[in-house]
Residue frames relative to the residue before (quaternion, step in Angstrom):
aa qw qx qy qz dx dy dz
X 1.0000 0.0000 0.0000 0.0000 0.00 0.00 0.00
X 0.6790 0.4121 -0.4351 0.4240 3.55 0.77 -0.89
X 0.4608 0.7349 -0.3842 0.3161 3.77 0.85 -0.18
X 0.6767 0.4754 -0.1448 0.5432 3.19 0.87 -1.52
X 0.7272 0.4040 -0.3536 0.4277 3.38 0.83 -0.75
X 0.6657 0.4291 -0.4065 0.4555 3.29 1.00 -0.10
X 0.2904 0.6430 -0.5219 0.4794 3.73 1.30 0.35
X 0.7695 0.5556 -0.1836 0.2559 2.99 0.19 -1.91
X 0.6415 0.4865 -0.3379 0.4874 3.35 1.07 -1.49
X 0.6982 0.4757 -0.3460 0.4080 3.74 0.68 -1.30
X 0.5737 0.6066 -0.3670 0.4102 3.61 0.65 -0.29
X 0.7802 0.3316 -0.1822 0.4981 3.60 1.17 -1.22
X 0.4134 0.6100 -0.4554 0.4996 3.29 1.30 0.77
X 0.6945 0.4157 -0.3536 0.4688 3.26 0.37 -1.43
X 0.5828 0.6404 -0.3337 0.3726 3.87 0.68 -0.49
X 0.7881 0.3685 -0.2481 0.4261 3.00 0.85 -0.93
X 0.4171 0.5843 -0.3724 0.5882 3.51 1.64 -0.42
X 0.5526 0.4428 -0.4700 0.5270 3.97 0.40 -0.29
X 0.7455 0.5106 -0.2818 0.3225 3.14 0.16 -1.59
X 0.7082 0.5090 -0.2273 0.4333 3.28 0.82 -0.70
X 0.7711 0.2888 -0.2600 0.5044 3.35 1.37 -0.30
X 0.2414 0.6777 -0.4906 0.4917 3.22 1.50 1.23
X 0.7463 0.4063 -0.1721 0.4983 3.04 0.67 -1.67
X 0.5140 0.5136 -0.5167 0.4528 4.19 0.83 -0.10
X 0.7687 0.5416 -0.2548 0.2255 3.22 0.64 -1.41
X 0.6224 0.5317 -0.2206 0.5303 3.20 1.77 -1.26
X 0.5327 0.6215 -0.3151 0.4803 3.75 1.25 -0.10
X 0.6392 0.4472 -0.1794 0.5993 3.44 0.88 -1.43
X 0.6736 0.4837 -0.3176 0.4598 4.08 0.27 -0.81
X 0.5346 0.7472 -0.1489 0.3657 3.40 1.45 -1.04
X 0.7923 0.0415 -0.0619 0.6055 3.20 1.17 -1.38
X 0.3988 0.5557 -0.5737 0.4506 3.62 1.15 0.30
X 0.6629 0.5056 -0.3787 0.4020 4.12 0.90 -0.28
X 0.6344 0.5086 -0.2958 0.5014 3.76 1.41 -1.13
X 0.5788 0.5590 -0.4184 0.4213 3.75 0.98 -0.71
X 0.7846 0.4406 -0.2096 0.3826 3.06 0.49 -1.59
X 0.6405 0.3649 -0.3446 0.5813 4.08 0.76 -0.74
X 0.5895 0.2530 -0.5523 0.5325 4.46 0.67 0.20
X 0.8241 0.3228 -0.4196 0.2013 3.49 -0.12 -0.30
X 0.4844 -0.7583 0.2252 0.3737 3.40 1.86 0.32
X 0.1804 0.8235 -0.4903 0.2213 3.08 0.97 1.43
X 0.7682 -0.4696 0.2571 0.3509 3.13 -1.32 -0.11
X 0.3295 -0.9035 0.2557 0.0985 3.37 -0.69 1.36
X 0.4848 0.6217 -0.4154 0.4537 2.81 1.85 0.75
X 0.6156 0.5491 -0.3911 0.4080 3.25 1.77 -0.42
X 0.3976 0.6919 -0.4126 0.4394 3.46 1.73 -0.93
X 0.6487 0.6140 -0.2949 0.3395 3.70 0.36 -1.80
X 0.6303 0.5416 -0.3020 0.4671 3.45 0.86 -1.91
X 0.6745 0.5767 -0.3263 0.3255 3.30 0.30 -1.65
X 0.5959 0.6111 -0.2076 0.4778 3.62 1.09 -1.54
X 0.7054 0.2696 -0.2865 0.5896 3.92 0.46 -0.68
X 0.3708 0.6185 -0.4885 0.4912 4.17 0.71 -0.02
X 0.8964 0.3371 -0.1527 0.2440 2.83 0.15 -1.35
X 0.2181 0.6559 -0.3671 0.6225 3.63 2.55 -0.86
X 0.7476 0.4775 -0.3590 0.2903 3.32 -0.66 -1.33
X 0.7264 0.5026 -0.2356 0.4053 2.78 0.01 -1.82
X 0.6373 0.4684 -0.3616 0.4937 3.90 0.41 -1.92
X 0.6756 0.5514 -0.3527 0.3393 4.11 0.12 -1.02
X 0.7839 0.3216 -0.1645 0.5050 3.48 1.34 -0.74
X 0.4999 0.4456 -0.5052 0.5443 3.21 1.22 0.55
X 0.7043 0.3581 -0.3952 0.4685 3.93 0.83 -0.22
X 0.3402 0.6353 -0.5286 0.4486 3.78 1.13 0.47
X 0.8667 0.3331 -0.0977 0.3583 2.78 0.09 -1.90
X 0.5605 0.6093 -0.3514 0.4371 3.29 1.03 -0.06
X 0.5201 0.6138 -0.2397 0.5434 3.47 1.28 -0.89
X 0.8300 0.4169 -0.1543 0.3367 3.10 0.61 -1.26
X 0.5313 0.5355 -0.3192 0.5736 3.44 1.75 -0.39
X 0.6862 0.3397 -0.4253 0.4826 3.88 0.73 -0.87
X 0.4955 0.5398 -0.6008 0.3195 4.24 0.94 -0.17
X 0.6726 0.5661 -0.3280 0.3459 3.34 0.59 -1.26
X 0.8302 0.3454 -0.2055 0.3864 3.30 0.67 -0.91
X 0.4799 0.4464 -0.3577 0.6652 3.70 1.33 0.47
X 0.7444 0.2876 -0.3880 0.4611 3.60 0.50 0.00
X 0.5443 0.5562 -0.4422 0.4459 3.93 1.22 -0.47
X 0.6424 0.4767 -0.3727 0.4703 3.63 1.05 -1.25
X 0.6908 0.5468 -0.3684 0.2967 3.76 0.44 -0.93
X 0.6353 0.5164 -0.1750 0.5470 3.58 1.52 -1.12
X 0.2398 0.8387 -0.4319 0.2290 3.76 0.84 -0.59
X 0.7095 0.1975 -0.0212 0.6761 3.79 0.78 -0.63
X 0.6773 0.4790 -0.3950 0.3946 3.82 0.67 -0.09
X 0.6055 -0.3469 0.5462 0.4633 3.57 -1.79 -0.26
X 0.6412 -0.4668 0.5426 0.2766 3.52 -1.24 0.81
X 0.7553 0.5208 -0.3625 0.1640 3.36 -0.21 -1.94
X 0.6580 0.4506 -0.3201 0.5114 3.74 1.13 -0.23
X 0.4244 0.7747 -0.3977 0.2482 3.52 0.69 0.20
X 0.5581 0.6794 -0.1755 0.4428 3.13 1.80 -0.47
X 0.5272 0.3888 -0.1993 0.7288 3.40 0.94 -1.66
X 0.6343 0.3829 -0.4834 0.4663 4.08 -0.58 -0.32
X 0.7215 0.4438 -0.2911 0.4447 3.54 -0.35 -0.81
X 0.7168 0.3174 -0.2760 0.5562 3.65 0.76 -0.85
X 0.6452 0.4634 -0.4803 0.3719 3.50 0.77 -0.16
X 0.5579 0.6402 -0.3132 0.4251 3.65 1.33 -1.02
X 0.5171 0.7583 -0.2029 0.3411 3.00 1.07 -1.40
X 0.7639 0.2265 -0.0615 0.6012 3.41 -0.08 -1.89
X 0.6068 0.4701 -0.5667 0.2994 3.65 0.46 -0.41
X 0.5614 0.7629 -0.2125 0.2401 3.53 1.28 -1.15
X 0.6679 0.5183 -0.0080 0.5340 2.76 1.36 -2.00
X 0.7808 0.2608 -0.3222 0.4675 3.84 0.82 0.02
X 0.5698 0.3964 -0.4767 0.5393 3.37 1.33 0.65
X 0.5592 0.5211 -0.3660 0.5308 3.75 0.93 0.50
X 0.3452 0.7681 -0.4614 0.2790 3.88 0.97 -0.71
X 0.9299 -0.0686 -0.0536 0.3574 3.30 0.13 -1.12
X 0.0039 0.8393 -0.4804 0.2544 3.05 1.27 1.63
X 0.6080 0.6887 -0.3627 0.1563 3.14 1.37 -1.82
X 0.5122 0.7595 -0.2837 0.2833 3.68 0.97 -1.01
X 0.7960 0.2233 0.0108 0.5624 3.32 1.36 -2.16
X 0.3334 0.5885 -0.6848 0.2712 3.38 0.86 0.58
X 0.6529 -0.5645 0.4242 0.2741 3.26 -1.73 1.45
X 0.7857 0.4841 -0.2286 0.3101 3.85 0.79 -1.27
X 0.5216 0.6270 -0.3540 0.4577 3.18 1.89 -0.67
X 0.7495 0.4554 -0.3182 0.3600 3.40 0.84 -1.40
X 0.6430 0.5835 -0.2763 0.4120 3.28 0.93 -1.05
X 0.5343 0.5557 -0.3796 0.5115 3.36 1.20 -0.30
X 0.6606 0.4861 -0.3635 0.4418 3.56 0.87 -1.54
X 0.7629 0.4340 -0.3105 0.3648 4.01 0.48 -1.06
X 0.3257 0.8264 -0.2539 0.3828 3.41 1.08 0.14
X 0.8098 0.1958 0.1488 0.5327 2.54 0.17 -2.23
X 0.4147 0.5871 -0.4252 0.5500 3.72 1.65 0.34
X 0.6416 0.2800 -0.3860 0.6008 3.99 0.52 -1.10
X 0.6300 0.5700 -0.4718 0.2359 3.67 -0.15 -0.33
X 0.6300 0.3983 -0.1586 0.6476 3.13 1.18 -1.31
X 0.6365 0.3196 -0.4669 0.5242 4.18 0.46 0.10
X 0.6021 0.4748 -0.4372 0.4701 4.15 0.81 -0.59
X 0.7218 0.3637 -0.2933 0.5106 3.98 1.00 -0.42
X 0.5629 -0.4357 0.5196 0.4725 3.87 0.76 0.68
X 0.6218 0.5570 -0.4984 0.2339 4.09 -0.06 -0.49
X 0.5275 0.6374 -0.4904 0.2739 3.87 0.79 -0.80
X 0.7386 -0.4204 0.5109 0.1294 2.85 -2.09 1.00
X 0.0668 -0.7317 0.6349 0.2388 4.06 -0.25 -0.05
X 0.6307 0.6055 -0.2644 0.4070 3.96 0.78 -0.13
X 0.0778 -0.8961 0.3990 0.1780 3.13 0.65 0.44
X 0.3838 0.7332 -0.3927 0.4012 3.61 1.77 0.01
X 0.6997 0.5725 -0.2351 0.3568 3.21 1.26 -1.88
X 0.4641 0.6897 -0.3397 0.4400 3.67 1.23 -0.53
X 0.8001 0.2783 -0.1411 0.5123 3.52 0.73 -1.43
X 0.5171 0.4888 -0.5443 0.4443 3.54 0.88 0.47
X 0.7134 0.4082 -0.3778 0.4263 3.71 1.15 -0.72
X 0.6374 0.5739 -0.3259 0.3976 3.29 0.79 0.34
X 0.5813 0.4844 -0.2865 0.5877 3.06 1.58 -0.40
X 0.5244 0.5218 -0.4384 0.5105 3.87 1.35 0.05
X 0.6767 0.5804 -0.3169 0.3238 3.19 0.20 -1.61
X 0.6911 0.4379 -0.2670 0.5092 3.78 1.57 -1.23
X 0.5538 0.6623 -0.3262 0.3851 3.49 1.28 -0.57
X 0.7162 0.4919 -0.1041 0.4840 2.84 1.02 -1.27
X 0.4704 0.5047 -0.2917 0.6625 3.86 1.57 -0.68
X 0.7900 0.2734 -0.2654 0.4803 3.83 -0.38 -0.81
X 0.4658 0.4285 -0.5869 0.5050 4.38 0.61 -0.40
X 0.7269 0.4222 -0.4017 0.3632 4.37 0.25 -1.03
X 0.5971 0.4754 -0.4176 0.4931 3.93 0.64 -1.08
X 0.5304 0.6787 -0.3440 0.3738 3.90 0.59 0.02
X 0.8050 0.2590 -0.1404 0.5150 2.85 1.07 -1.08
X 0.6080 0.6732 -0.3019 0.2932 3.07 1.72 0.37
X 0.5598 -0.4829 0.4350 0.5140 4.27 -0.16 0.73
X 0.1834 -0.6122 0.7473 0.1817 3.21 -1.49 0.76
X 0.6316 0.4512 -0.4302 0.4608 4.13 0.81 0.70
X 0.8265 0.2377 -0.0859 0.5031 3.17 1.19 -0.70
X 0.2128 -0.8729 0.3808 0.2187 3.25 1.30 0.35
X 0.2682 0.7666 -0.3652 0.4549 3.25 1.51 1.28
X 0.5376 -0.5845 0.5107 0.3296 3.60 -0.84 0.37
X 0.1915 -0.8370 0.4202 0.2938 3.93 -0.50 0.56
X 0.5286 -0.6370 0.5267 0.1934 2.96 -1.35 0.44
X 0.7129 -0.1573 0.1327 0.6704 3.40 0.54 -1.26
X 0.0467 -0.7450 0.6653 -0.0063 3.41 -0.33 1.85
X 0.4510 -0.6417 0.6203 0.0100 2.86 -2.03 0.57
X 0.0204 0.8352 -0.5412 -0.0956 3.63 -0.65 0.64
X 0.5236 -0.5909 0.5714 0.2240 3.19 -1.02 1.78
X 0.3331 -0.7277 0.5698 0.1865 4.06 -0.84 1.23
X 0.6327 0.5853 -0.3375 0.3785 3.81 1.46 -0.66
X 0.7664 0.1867 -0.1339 0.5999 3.52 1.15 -0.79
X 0.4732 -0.5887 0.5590 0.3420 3.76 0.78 -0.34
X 0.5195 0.6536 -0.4594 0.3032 3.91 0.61 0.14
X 0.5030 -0.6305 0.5720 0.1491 3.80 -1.28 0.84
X 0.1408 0.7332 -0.6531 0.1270 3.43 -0.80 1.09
X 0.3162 -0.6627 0.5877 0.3398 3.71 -0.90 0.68
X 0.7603 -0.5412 0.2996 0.1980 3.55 -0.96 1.31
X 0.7821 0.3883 -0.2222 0.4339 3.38 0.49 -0.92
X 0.6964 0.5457 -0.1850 0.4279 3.27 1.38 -0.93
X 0.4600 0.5949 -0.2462 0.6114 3.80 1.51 -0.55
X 0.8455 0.1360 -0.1621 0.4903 3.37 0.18 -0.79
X 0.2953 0.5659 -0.5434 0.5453 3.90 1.33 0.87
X 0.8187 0.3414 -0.3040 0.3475 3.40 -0.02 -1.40
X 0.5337 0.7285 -0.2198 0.3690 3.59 1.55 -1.17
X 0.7688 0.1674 -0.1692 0.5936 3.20 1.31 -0.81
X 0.3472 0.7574 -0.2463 0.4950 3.23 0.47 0.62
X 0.6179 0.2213 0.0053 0.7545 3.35 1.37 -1.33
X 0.6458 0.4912 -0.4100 0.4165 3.55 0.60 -0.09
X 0.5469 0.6868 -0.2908 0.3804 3.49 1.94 -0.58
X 0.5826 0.6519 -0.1273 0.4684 2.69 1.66 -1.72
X 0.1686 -0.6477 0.6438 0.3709 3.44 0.62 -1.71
X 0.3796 0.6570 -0.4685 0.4525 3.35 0.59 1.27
X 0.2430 -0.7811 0.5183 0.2495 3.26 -0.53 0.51
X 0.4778 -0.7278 0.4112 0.2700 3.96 -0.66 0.87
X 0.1526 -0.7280 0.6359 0.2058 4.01 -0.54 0.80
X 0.6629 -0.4871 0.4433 0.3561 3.10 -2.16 0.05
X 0.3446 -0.8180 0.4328 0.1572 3.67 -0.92 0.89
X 0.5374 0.5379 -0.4617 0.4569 3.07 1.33 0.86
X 0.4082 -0.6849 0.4869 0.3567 3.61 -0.48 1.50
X 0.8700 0.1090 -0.3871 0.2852 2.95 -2.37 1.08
X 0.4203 0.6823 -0.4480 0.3963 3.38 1.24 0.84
X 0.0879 -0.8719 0.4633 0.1322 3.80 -0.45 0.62
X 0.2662 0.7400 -0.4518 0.4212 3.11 1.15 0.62
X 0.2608 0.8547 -0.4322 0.1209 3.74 0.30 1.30
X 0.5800 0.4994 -0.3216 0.5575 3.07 1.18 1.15
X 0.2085 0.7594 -0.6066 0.1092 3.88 0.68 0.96
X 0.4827 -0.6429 0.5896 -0.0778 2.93 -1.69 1.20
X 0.1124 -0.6483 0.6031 0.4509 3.87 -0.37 0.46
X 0.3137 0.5830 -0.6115 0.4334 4.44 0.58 -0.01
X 0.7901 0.4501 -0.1946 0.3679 3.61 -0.05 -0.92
X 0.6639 0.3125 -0.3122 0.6034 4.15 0.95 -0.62
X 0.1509 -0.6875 0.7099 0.0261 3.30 -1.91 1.15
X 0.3759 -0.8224 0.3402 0.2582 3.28 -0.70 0.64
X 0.2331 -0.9050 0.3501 0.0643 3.73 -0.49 1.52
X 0.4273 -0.7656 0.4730 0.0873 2.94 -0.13 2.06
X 0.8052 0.3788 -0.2378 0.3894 3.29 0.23 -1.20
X 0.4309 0.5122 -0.4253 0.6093 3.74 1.40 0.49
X 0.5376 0.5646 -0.3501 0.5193 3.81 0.84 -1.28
X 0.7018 0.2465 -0.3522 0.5680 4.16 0.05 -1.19
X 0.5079 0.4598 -0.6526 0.3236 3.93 -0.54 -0.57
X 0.7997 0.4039 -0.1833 0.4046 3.21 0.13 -2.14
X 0.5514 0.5483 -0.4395 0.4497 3.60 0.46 -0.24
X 0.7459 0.4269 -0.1790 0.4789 3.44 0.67 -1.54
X 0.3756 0.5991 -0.5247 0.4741 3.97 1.03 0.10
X 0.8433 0.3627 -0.1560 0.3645 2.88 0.05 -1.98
X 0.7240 0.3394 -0.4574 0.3891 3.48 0.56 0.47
X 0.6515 0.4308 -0.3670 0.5053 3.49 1.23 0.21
X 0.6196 0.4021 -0.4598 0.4930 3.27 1.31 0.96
X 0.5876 -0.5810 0.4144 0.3815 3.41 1.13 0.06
X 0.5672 0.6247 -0.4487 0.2943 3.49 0.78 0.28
X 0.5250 0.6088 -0.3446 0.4848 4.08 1.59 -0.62
């Protein structure tokens, strides 16, 4: 046991060394956006620069989630076998990650980013006089942040590849993973619930998942209008 815990500890290091180069990155994106809107650049690159930064703030509250799962599930196991530490962590996890959902708004760096780049754009003649019009772009920038977490595994908190939709609840799973966890509990004699919290659906079937092409082209088509194909 004292092994694993020293797994563990090294594990929530490397995390935080991520974390920290979130926060370089969301710094550096920060003033590549004030340069460009004082020196009147181009405001679609400004824009880009603006979702960089969404991103970025969204994966620092991922990963953050994910460091306090680990560590509420290491303390909870502490006297147990490891080998359940997984399923904990993913349960802690998603429980974590939907009381955090709509944090995205008041995260301190996002905003502080938004008021920033507001005197910048009022120090360049550019400012809004509406102050409404502000919170509609902000209410995109999240629109546009939550249309991606959509396409993202609630098991693998991974973009899918070849998702699947469960016909009893209507829920997205990336294929391979759904039917990992599916069998698995079937090892156990357990029957396998939906991992998306407040779902009661605690009996998925692979009889039950169909595979959703036309979710497959969206996500396909992202990734080539982000440059990633």
């Amino acid at each position: 046991m004292l092994g694993f815990s020293r797994t563990v500890c090294s594990s929530l290091s490397s995390l935080e060394t991520c974390q920290a180069y979130l926060n370089t990155g969301i710094d550096i994106a920060t003033n590549l956006a004030l340069e460009l809107t004082e020196a009147g650049g181009s405001v679609e690159d400004v824009n880009k620069l603006e979702q960089m930064v969404l991103k970025s703030v969204a994966a620092s509250q991922d990963l953050t989630n994910f460091t306090k799962a680990v560590q509420q599930a290491t303390a909870q196991i502490k006297n147990e076998p490891p080998e359940s530490m997984s399923e904990l962590v993913q349960e802690k996890y998603v429980a974590l990650q939907a009381a955090s959902k709509d944090l995205l708004l008041k995260d301190e760096k996002f905003i502080k980013f938004k008021e920033n780049l507001k005197e910048a754009r009022r120090q360049a003649g550019l400012i809004k006089n509406n102050e409404e019009d502000d919170q509609e772009d902000l209410d995109d920038d999240i629109a546009v942040t939550q249309s991606q977490k959509n396409f993202t595994c609630p098991i693998t908190q991974v973009e899918m590849v070849h998702p699947v939709k469960n016909k009893i609840c209507n829920h997205h799973y990336e294929e391979e993973a759904i039917l990992k966890i599916i069998n698995n509990r079937q090892k156990q004699k357990k029957t396998a619930r939906c991992p998306v919290v407040g779902c009661d659906n605690t009996n998925i079937k692979p009889s039950d998942l169909i595979q959703d092409l036309t979710l497959k082209r969206v996500i396909d088509k992202q990734k080539k209008h982000d440059g990633h194909v």
